[in-house]
ZALUM-824431 format. One record per atom (N, C-alpha, C): residue in one letter; x, y, z. Coordinates in steps of 0.02 Angstrom, whole numbers, plus 32768, in hexadecimal, padded with zeros to 4 digits. Each point is the difference from the previous one (the first is absolute). Last residue first. Example, Ala and Ser with C-alpha at 12.3 -4.5 7.8 and 13.67 -1.06 7.14 Angstrom:
// ZALUM-824431
s82827F908162 s802A803B8003 s7FD980378025 a800F7EE27FFC a7FD3803B8000 a802D803C8000 
***
This chain:
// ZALUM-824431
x5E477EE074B4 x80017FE4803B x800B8038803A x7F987FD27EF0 x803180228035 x7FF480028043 x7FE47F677F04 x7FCB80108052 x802F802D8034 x80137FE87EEC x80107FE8803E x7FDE80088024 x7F9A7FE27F1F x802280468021 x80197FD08037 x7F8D7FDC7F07 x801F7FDC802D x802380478023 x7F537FE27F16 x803F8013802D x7FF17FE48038 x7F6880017F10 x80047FFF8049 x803980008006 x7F9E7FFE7F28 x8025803C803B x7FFC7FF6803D x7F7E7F5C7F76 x804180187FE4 x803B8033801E x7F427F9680B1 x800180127FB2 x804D800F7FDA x7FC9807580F3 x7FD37FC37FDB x80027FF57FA2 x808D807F8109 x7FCB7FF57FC8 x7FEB7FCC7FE1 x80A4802A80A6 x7FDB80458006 x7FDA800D7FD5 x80767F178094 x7FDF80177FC2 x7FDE804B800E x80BC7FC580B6 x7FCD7FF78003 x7FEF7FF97F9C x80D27FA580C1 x7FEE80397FAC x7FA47FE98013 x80977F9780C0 x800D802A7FE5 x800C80387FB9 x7F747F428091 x7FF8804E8015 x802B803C7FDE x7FDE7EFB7FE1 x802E8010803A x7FF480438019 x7F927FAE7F42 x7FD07FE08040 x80418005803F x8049806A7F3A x7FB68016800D x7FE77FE78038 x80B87F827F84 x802880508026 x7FB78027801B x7FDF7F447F9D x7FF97FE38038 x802A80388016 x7FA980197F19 x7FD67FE7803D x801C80138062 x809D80397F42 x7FDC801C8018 x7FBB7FE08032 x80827F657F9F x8027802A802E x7FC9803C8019 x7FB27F847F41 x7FFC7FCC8044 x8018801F803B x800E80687F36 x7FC3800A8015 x7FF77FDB8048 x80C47FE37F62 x7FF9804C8037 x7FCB80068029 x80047F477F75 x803B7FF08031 x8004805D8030 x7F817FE37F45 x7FDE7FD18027 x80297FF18047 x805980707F37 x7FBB80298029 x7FFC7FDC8034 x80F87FB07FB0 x7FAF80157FE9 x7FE08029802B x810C7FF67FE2 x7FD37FF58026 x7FB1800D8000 x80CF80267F77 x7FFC7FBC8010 x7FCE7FE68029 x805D8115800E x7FF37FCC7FE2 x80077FA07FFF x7FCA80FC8081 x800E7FB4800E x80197FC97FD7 x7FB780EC7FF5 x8047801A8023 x800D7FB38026 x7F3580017F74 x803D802B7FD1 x803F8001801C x7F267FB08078 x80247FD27FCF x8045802C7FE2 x7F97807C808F x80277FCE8014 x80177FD37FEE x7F7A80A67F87 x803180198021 x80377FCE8034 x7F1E7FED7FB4 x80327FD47FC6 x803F8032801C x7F507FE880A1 x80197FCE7FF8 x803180087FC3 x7FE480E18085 x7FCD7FDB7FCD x802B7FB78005 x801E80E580BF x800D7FC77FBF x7FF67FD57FEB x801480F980AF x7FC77FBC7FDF x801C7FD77FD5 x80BC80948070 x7FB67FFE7FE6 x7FED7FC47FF5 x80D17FDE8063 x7FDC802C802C x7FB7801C7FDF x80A87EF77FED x7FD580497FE2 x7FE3803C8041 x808B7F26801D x802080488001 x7FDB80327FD9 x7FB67F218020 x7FFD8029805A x8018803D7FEE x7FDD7F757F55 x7FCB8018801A x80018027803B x80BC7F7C7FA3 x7FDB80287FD9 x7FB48039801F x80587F3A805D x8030802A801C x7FDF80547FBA x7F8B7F37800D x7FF180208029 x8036802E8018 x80197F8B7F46 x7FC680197FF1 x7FE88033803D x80AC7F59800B x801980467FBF x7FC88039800D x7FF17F178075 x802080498021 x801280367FD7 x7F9B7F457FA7 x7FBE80248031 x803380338020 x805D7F7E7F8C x7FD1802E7FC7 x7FF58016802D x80A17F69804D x800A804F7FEB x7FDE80167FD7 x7F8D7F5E80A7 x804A80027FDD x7FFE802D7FE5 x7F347FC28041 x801B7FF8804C x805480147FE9 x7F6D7FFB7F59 x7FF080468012 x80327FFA8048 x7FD37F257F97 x8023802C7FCD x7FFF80478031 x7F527F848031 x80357FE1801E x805580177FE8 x7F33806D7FC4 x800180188052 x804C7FDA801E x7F867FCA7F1D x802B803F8009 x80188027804B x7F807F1B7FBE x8045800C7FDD x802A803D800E x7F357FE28061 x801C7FD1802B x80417FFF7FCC x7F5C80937FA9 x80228004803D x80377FE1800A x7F8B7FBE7F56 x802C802D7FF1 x801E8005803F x7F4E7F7E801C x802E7FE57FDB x804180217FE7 x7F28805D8050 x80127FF38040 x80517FEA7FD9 x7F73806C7F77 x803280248029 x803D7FEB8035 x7F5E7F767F88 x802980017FCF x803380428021 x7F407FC38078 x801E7FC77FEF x804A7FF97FDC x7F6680BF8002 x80047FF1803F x803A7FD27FF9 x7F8780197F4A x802F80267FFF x8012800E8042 x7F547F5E7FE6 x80247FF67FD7 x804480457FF8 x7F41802C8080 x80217FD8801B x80407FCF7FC7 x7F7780AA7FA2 x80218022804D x801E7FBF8009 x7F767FCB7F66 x803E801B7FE3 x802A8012803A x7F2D7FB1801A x803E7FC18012 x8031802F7FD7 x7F57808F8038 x801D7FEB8035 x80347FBD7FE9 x7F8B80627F3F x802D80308026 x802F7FE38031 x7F4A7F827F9A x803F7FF97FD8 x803680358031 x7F2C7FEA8047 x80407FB88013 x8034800F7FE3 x7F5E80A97FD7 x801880098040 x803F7FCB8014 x7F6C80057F2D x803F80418008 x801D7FF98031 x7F547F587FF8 x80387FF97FCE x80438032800B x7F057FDC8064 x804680038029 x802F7FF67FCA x7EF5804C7FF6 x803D7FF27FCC x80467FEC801C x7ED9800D8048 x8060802B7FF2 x802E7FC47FD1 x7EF77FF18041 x801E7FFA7FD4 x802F80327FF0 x7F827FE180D3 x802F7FB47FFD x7FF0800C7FA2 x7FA8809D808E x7FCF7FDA7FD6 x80277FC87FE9 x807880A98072 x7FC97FF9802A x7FCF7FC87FE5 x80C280497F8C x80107FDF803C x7FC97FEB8026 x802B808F7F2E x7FC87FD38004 x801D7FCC8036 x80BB80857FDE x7FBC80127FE0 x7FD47FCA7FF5 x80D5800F8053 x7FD47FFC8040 x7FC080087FE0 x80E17FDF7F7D x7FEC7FE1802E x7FBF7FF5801A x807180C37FC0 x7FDF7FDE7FB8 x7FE57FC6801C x805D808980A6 x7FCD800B7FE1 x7FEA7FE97FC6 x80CA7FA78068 x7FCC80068023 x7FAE801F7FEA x80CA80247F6F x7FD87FC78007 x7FDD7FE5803B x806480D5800D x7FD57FEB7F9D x7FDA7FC77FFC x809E803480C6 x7FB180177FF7 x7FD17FFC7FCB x80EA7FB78004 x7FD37FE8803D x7FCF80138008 x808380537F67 x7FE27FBC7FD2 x7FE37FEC804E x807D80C98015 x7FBB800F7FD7 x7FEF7FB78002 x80AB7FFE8085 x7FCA800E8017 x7FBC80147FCA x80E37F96801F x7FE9801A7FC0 x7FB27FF18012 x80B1802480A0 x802A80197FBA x7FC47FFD7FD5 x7FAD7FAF80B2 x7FF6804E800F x8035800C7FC3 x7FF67F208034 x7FC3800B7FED x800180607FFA x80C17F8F8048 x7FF07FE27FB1 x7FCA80207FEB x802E801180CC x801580287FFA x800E7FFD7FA2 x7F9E7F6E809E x7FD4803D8001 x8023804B7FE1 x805A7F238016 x7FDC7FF07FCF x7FCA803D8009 x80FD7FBE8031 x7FCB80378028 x7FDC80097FC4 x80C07F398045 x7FDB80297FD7 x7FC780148007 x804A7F748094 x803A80108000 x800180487FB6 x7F3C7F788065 x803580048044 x8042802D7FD5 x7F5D7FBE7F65 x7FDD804E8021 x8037800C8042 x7FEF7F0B7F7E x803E803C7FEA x7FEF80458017 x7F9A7F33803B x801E80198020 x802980447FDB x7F687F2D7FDC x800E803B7FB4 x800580388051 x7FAB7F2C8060 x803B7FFE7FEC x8014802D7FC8 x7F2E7FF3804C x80007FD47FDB x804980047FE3 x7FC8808580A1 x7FDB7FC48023 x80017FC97FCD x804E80E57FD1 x80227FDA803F x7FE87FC08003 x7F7580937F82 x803D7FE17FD7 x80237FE1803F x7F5A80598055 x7FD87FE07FF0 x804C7FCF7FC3 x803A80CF8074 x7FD67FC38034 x7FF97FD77FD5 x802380B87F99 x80447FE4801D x7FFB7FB1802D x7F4A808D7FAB x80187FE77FBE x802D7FD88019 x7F94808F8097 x7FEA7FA68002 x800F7FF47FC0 x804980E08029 x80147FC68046 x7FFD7FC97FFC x7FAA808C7F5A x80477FED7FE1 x80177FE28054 x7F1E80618021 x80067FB57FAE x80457FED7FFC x7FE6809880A0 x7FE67FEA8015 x800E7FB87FB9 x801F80F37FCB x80407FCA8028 x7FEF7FB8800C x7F5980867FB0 x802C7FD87FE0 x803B7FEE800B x7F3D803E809F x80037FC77FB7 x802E7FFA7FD0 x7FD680C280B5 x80417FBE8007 x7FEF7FBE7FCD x7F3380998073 x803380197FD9 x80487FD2801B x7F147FD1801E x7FED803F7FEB x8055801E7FE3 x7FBB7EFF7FEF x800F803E8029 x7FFE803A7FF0 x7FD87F327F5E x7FD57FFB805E x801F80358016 x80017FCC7F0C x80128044801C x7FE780048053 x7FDC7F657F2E x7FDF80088040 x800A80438021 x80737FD77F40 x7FC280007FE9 x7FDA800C803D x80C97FB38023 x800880407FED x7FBC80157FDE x80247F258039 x801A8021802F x7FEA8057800A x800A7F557F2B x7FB580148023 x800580118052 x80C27FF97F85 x7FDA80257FE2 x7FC87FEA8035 x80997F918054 x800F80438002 x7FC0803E7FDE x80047EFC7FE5 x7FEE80228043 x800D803A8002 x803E7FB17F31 x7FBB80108012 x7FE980148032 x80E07FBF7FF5 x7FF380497FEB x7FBB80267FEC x80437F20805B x80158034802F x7FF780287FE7 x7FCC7F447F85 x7FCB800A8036 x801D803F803A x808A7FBD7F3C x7FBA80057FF5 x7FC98017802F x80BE7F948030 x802480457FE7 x7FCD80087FD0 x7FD87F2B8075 x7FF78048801A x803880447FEA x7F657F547F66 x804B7FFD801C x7FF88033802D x7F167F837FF0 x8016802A7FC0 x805B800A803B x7F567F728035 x7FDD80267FD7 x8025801B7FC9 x80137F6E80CF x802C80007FD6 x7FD980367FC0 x7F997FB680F2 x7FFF7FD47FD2 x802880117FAB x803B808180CC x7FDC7FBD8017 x7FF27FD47FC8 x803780E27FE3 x803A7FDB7FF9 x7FDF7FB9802B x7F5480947FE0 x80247FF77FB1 x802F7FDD8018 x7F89802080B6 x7FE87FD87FCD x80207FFE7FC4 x803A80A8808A x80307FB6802E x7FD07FCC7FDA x7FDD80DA7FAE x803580017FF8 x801A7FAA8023 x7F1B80618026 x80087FCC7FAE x805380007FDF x7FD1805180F2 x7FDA7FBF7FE2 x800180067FA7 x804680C48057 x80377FCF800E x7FE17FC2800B x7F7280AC7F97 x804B7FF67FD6 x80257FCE803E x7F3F80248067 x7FE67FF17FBF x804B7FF37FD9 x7FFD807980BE x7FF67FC38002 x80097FC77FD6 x7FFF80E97FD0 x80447FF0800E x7FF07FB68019 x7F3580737FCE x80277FEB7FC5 x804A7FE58012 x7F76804380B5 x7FE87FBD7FDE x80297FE37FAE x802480E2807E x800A7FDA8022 x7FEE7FAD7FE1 x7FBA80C47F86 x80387FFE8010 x80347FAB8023 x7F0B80927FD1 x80257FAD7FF6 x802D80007FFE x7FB380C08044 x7FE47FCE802D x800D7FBF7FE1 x806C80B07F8D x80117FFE8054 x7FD27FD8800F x80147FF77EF0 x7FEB802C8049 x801D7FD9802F x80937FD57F38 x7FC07FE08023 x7FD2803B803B x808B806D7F29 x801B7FCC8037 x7FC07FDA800D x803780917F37 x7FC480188050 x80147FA68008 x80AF80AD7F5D x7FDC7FC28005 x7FDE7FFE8040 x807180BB7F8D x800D7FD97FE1 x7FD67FA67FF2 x7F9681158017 x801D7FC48020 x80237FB87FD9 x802981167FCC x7FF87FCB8000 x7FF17FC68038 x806081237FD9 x7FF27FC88032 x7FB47FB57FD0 x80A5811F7FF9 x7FE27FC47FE5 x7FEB7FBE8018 x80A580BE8008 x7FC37FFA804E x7FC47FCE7FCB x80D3801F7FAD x7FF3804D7FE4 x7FBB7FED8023 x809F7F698019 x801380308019 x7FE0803A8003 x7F957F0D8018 x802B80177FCD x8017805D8029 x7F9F7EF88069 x7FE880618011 x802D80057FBD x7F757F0C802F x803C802E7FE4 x7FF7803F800B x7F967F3B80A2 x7FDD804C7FC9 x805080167FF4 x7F697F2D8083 x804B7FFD7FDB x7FE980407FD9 x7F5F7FD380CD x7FF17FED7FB1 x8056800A8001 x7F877FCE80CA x803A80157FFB x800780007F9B x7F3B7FEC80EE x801180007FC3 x805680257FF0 x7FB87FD78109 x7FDC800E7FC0 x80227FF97FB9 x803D7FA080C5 x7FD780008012 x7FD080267FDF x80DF7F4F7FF9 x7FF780348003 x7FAC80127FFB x809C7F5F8080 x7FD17FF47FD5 x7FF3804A7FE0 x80B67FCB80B7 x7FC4800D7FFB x7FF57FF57FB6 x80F380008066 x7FD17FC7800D x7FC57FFB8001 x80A480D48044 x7FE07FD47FBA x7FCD7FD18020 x80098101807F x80177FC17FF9 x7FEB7FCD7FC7 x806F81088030 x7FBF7FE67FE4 x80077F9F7FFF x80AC80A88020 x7FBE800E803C x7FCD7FE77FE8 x80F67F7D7FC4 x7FCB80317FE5 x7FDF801E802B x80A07F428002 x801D8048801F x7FDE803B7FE4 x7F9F7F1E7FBF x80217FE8804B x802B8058802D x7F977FA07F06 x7FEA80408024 x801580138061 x80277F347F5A x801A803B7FCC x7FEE803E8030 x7FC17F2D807E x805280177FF4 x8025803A7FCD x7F0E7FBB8008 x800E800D8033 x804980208011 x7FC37F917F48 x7FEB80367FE6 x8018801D805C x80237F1F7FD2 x803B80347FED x7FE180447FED x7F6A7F678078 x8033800C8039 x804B80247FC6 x7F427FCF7F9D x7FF780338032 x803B7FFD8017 x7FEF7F667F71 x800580437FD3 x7FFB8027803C x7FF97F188057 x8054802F7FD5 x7FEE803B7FE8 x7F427F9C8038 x8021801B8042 x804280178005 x7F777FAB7F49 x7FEC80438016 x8028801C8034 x80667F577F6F x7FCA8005800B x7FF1802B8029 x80CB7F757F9A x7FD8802E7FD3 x7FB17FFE801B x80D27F9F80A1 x7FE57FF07FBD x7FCD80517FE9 x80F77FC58096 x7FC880377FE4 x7FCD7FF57FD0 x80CB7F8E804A x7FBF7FE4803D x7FD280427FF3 x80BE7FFF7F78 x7FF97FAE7FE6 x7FBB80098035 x807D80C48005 x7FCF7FF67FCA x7FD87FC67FFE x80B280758092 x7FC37FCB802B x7FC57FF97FB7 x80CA80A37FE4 x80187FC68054 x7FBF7FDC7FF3 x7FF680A67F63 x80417FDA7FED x801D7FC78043 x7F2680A48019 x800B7FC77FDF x80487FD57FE5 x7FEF80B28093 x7FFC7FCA8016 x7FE27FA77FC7 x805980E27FCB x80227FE18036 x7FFB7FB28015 x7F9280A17F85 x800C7FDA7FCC x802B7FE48032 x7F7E80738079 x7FDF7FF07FE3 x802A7FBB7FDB x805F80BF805C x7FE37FD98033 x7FD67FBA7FEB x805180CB7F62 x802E7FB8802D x7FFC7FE5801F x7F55809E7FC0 x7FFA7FBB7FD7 x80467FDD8009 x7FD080A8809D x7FCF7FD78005 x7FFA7FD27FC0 x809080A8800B x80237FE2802E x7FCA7FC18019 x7FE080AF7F4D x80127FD77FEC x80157FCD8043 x7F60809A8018 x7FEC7FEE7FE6 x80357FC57FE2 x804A80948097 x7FCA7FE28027 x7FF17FC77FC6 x807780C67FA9 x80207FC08024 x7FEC7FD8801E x7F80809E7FB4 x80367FE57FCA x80237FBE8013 x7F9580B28086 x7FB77FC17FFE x80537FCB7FC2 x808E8053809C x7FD8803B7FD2 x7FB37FD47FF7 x80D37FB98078 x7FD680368036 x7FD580047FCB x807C7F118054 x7FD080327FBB x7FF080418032 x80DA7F85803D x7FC77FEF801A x7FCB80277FCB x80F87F807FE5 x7FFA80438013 x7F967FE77FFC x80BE7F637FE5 x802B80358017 x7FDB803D8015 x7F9D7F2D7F87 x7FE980138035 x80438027802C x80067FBA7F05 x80217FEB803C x7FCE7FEF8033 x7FAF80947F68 x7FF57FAD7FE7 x801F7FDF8023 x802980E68022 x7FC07FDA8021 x7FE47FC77FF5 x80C980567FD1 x80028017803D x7FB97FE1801A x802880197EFA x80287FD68019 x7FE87FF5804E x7FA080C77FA8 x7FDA7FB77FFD x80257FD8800B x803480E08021 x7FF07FD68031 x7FD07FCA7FE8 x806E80937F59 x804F7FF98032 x7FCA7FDB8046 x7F82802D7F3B x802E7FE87FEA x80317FDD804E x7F06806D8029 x8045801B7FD3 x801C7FB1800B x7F107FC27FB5 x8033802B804F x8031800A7FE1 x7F027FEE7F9D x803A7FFE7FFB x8049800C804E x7EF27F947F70 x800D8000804F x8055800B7FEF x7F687FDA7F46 x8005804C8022 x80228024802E x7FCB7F207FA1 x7FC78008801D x7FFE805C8015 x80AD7F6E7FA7 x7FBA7FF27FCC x7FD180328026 x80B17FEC8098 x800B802A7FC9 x7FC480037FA7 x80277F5D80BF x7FE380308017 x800180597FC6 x805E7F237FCD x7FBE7FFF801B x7FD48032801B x80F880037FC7 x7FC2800B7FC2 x7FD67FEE8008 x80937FF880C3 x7FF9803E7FE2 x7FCC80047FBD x80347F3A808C x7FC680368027 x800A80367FD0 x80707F747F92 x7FB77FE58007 x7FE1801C803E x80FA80327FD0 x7FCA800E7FCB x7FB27FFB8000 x809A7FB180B4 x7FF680497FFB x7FE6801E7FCA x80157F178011 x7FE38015803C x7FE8804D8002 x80AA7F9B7F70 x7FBC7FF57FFA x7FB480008027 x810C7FFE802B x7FE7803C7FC3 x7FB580017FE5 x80527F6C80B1 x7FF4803F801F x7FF380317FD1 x801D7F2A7FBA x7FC27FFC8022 x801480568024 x80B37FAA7F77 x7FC480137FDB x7FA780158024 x80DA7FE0807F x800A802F7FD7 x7FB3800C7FD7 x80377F388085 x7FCC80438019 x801180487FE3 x804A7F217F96 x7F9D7FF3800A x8000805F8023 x80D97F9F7FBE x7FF9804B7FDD x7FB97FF78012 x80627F4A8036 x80158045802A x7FE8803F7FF0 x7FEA7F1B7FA4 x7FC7801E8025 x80258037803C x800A7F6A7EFA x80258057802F x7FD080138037 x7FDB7F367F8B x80417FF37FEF x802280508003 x7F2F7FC1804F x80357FC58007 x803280197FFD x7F4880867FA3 x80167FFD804C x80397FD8801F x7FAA7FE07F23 x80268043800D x7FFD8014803A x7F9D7F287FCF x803D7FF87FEB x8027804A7FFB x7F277FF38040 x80287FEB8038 x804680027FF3 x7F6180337F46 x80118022803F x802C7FEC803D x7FBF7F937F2B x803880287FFF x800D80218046 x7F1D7FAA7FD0 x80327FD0800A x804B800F8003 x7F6480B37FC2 x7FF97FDE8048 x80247FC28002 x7FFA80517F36 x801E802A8024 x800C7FF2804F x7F7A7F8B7F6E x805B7FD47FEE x800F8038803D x7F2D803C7FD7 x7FFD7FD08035 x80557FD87FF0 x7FBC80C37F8A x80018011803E x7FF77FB58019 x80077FE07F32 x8034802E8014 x800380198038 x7F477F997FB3 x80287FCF8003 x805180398019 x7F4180887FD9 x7FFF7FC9803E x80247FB37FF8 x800C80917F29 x801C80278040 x7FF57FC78049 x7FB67F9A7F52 x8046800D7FEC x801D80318044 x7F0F80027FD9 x80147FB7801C x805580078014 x7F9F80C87F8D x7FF87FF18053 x80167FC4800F x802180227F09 x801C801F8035 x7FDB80048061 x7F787F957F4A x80567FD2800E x801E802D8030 x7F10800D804B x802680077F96 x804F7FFB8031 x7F087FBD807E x805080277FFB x7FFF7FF07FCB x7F04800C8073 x80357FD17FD7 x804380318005 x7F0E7FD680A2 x803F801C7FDE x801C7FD87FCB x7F3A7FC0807D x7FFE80227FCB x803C80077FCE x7FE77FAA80F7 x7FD97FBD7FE6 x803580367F8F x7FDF809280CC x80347FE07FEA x80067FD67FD6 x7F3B80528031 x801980427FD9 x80527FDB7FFE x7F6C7F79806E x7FF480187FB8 x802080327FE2 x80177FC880E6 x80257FD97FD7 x7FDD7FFD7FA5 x804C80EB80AE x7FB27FD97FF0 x801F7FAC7FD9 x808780DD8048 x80167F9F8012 x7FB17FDD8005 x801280E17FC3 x80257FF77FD5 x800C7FBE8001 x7F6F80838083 x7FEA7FE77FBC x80377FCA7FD5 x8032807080D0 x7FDD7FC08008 x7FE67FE77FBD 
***
């Protein structure tokens, strides 16, 4: 709420590069339609590959892991949650579900945040949609049992009034024009996350109403690129700057600089994924995409992306990467790591 104070907005200033960037993300959005238009067959290719990333690195920021071979099965709805694991993710497809159907009649206010906190906990024993009821400070654990608080939230008894509070001065900022809303969504988020209203699911919870809140101002690109899955590749700078961010939050003298800059980068490389895609998926439908996937089928060990480039040539990263995607959200290769060494395994049937 601090953050959509109109003095503390009234304040801001940008340097060339932010302006430059939010001009770039808004051509981007004008572009958009024009890459749906002009391939909208390939819309549920990209929307089902993105579906399954964004319950998976959402929940995955958070810890929350399922095997490999039944997340496809359950992002479907092919298969029912047994583990808390699965519980936990089958309640944020429920969730992002429904926002991708009914965003436009979802405005930004208490009864949306409950009713998607409700829905994150919907196959839980524990029910959402509550306020949380004691203190929740943010505490880094390190390995060697070390422990830091990163940041002390709003207490539990204000809680409730502060979320008020942020979605009135969120429908006053875009009411009388304050400030751009690719400005005003990622503040909402931060001082979202500052609040910390639930005892647990805030940060899924924030990247739910990131999706929401961009939807509504047409920057759709989260429908088809998995902007939660942007956020967990470079998960150090999501927290870095969240916490550089949040300092002096309470006394309204933070700093949102680190944080905008981060999030419009995310979405700016979103945009620029989305654009590749729609080139390489349409290309991928012809003999790259079958080289690549005939390639792939006849490996029996693990095997690395430059290994496919090598036994592909002519055929870029970007163009393998796209295949593998959507060979993954079919069920058949799982990832067996992370990073430079990561590998690729079939899924045995």
């Amino acid at each position: 709420m601090h953050s959509l104070a109109p003095n503390y907005l009234a304040a801001m200033r940008y340097d060339g590069l932010q302006l430059a960037t939010l001009r770039t993300l808004g051509e981007y959005r004008g572009k958009q339609q024009r890459f749906i238009e002009q391939s909208p067959e390939i819309q549920s290719d990209l929307r089902q590959i993105a579906v399954i990333e964004s319950t998976e690195s959402s929940n995955r920021l958070e810890g929350v892991v399922v095997v490999p071979s039944r997340l496809r099965s359950l992002v479907i709805r092919n298969a029912q949650p047994k583990t808390r694991s699965e519980q936990e993710l089958a309640g944020y497809r429920d969730a992002l579900a429904l926002i991708h159907e009914a965003a436009i009649h979802m405005p930004f206010s208490e009864a949306v945040i409950l009713q998607l906190h409700t829905l994150l906990y919907r196959y839980m024993p524990q029910p959402g949609g509550r306020w949380k009821a004691t203190d929740n400070d943010i505490v880094e654990r390190h390995p060697d049992g070390d422990a830091r608080i990163r940041f002390k939230p709003v207490a539990a008894h204000l809680a409730p009034m502060a979320v008020t509070e942020l979605t009135h001065r969120y429908a006053t900022a875009l009411d009388r024009h304050l400030a751009d809303p690719l400005v005003l969504v990622p503040l909402s988020m931060l001082d979202f996350l500052c609040i910390c209203p639930f005892p647990d699911g805030n940060g899924r919870m924030s990247r739910l109403l990131t999706i929401l809140l961009l939807y509504q101002f047409d920057y759709a690109v989260g429908r088809y690129i998995s902007l939660e899955r942007l956020f967990e590749e470079s998960k150090e700078g999501y927290y870095q700057t969240l916490e550089a961010s949040s300092q002096g939050w309470h006394e309204g003298r933070h700093d949102v600089k680190p944080w905008l800059d981060y999030f419009w980068g995310v979405l700016l490389r979103a945009y620029q994924e989305f654009e590749e895609r729609v080139g390489s998926v349409e290309q991928g439908r012809g003999n790259k995409g079958e080289r690549v996937r005939t390639e792939v089928l006849k490996r029996t060990p693990p095997f690395s992306i430059s290994e496919i480039e090598d036994a592909c040539p002519g055929i870029s990263r970007d163009m393998v990467r796209v295949v593998l995607r959507a060979m993954k959200t079919e069920g058949l290769i799982v990832p067996t790591g992370k990073g430079r060494g990561a590998k690729w395994a079939k899924v045995e049937r």
